[in-house]
Each structure stands twice: as C-alpha cells, then as structure tokens.
C-alpha positions as CSV (number, residue, x, y, z in Angstrom):
1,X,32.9,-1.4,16.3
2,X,29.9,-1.9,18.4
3,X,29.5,2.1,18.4
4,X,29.0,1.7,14.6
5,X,26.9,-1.5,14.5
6,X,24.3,0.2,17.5
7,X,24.2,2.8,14.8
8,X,23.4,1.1,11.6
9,X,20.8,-0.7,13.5
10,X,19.1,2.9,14.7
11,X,19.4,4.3,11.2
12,X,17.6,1.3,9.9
13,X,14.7,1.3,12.7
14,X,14.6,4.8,11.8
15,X,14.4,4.5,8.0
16,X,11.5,1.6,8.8
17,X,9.7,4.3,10.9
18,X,10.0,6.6,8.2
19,X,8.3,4.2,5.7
20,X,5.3,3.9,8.4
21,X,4.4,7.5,8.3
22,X,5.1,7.8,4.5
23,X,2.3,5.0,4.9
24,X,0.2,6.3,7.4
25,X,0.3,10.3,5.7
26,X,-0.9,8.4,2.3
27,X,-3.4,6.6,4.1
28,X,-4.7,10.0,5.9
29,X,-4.9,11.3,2.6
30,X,-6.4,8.7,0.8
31,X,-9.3,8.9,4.0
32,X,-9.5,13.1,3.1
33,X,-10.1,12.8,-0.4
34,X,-12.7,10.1,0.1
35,X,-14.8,12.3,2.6
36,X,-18.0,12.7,0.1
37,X,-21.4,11.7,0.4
38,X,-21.8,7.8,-0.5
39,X,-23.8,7.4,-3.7
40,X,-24.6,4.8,-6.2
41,X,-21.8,5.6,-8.4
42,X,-19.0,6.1,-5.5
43,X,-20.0,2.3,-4.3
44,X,-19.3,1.0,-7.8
45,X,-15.8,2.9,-7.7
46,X,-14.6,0.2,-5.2
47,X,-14.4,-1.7,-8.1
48,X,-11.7,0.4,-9.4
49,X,-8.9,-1.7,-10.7
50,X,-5.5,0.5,-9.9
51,X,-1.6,-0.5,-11.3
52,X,1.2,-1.8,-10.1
53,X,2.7,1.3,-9.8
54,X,-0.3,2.8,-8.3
55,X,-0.1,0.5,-5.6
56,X,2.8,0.3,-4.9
57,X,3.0,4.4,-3.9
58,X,0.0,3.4,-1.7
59,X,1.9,0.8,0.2
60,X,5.1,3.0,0.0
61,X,6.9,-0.6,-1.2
62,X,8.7,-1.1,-3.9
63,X,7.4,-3.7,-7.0
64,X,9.8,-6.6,-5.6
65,X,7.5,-6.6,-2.3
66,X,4.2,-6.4,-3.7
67,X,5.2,-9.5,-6.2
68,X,6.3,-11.4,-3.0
69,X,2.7,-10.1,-1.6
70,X,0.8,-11.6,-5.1
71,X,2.7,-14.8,-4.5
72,X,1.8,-15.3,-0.9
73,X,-1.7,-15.1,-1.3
74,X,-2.1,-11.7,1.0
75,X,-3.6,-9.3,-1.5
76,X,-6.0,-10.6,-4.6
77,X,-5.0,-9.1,-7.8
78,X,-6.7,-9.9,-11.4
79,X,-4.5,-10.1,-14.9
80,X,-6.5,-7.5,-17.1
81,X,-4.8,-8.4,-21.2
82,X,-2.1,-9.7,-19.5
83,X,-1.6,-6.9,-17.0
84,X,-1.6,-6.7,-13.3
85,X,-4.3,-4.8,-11.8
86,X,-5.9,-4.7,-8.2
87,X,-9.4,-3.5,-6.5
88,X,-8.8,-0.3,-4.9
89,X,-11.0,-1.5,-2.2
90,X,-8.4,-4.4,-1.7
91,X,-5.5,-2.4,-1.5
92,X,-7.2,-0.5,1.6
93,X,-8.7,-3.2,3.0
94,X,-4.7,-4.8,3.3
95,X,-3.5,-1.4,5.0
96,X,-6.3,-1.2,7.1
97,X,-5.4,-5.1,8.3
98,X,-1.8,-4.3,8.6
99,X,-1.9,-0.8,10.2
C-alpha cells in the first residue's frame, strides 16, 4: 500500500513538472517570436486583448483556473460585448511574476 501511494505522489509531482516546461517551452517561444525591432506600432500591440482560450494555452491551465485567477484579483481582464478578454502584456507580465 505505501509502494502505490509513494507512487501516485511521484506521478503527480511529475505530471506538475510536466505542466512547468509545457509553460516554460510556450514562454521561450512567445520570447522568439517577439525578437523584432521595437517600433511605434509593436508598443501599441501590448494592448492586444487575447481570449480565454488564448490564455489559457499560454498558462497551460485549464478555463476553471484562470476563472479562479479573474476572481482573486491576480490577473486584470476587461468584458469586451460581454466577453472576456485580457492585455497580452498582462498575461506575460503574470508568467513572468510566477516563473
């Protein structure tokens, strides 16, 4: 029995670890694509207002966590016609603070 409770617990600190570098390999990414010459127009795309779902494959978390996120304050978010929508530059700002 405690053979197969020590094991659950490394699958799931493995499956959390997993979720880190799915985090951290989007992140990476996100920092490649972004590596262009700062212009007028590329300052006003931090203003960029991305989905729900957009987000959510950023932060590699499912919609459930990033309502609980909404509701405690941690990441601002504006209701565009009734719909969700965040500031790019927020959403990387948040991974930048929790990485």
């Amino acid at each position: 029995m405690m053979q197969q409770t020590q094991f659950l617990q490394s699958f799931k600190n493995l499956q959390e670890e997993v979720k880190e570098l799915k985090t951290l390999q989007l992140r990476v990414l996100l920092v490649l694509e972004n590596k262009t010459p700062i212009t007028s127009e590329s300052l006003t795309s931090n203003e960029e207002r991305i989905s729900v779902k957009e987000t959510c494959k950023i932060f590699g978390c499912s919609e459930v966590t990033l309502w609980k996120l909404r509701k405690e304050g941690k990441i601002p978010f504006t209701k565009i016609k009734g719909t969700i929508r965040f500031k790019k530059i927020d959403v990387l700002n948040y991974l930048n603070q929790k990485g």
